[in-house]
N, C-alpha and C positions, 0 to 999 in steps of 0.2 A: 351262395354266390357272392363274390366280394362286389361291393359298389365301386364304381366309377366314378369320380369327380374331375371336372375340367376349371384349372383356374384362370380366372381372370384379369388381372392389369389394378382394377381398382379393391377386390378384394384384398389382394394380397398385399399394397398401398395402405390403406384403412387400417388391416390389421399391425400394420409394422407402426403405424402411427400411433397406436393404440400400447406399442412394446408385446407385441401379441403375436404369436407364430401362427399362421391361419392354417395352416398341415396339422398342428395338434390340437386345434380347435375344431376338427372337422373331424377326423379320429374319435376327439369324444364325443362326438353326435352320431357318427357313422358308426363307429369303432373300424376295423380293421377295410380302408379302404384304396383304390390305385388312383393316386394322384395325377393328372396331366396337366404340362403346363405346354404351350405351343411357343415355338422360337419366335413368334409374334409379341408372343408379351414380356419374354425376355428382352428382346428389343427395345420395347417399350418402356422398361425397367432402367434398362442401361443408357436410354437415351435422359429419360429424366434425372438419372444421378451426376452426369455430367454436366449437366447445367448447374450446379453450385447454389440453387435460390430455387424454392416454393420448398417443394416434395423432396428435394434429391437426395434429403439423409434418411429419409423413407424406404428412399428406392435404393437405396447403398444398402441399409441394413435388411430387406427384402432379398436383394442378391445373395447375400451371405446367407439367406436364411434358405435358399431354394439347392445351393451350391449345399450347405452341410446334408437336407434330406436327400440331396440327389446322390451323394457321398455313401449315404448310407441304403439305397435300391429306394426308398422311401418315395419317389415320382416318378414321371416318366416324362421325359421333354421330347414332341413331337416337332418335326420341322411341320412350316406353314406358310402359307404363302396370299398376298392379298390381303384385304379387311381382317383384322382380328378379330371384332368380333364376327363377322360374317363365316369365318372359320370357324369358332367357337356355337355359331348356331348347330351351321350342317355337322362339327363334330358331335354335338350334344345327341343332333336327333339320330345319325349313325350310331351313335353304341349305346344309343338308351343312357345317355349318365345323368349326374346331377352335374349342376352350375355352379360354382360359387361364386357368385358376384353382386359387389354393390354399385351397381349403375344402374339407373333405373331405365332409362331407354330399353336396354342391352334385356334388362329382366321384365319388361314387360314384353319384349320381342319374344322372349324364351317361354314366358307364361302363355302367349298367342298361340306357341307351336307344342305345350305340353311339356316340354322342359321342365322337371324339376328343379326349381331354382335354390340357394342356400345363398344367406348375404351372413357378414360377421356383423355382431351388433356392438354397440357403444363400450361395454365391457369384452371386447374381442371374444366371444365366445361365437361361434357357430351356429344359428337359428335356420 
């Protein structure tokens, strides 16, 4: 049975800061797994690269990086609606997935409810 993972806003941030694609660091953890990302954190994405100062060359090159695996069936982007992560709990504990994210709030929320959680670590790789 293929694994599930749901991304997160600060995951997939961290790993672009890092020059790290968080899809194929999660692949070599998982290996062969269905990506979601919720039109929430795309939002979120796109709001931070428009602002020109902190993250937003992050979040620019995060874009690209979600547009080439989506290009290729490699995700699946859910519309969403409301709290992002609030939607990322109930979508976790619906389809049984793993989490990737590095927010610690958000992941110890997820650890409360049994959520398998995954954060990318210092070396972008997937833990």
């Amino acid at each position: 049975m293929k694994n599930t993972v749901i991304m997160d806003t600060s995951s997939i941030l961290y790993a672009a800061s890092k020059n790290s694609d968080p899809f194929e660091a999660i692949m070599d953890l998982l290996g062969d797994a269905e990506m979601i990302i919720s039109s929430g954190v795309i939002n979120e994405l796109r709001m931070i690269s428009k602002r020109k100062k902190g993250q937003w060359t992050y979040a620019a090159f995060a874009l690209s990086l979600i547009k080439e695996h989506d290009a290729k069936g490699g995700i699946l982007i859910i519309n969403s609606r409301g709290n992002v992560d609030a939607w990322i709990v109930g979508a976790a504990k619906e389809k049984d997935s793993y989490v990737c994210t590095n927010d610690s709030k958000l992941r110890e929320a997820l650890k409360k409810r049994g959520v398998k959680v995954i954060t990318i670590s210092e070396d972008g790789m997937a833990r």
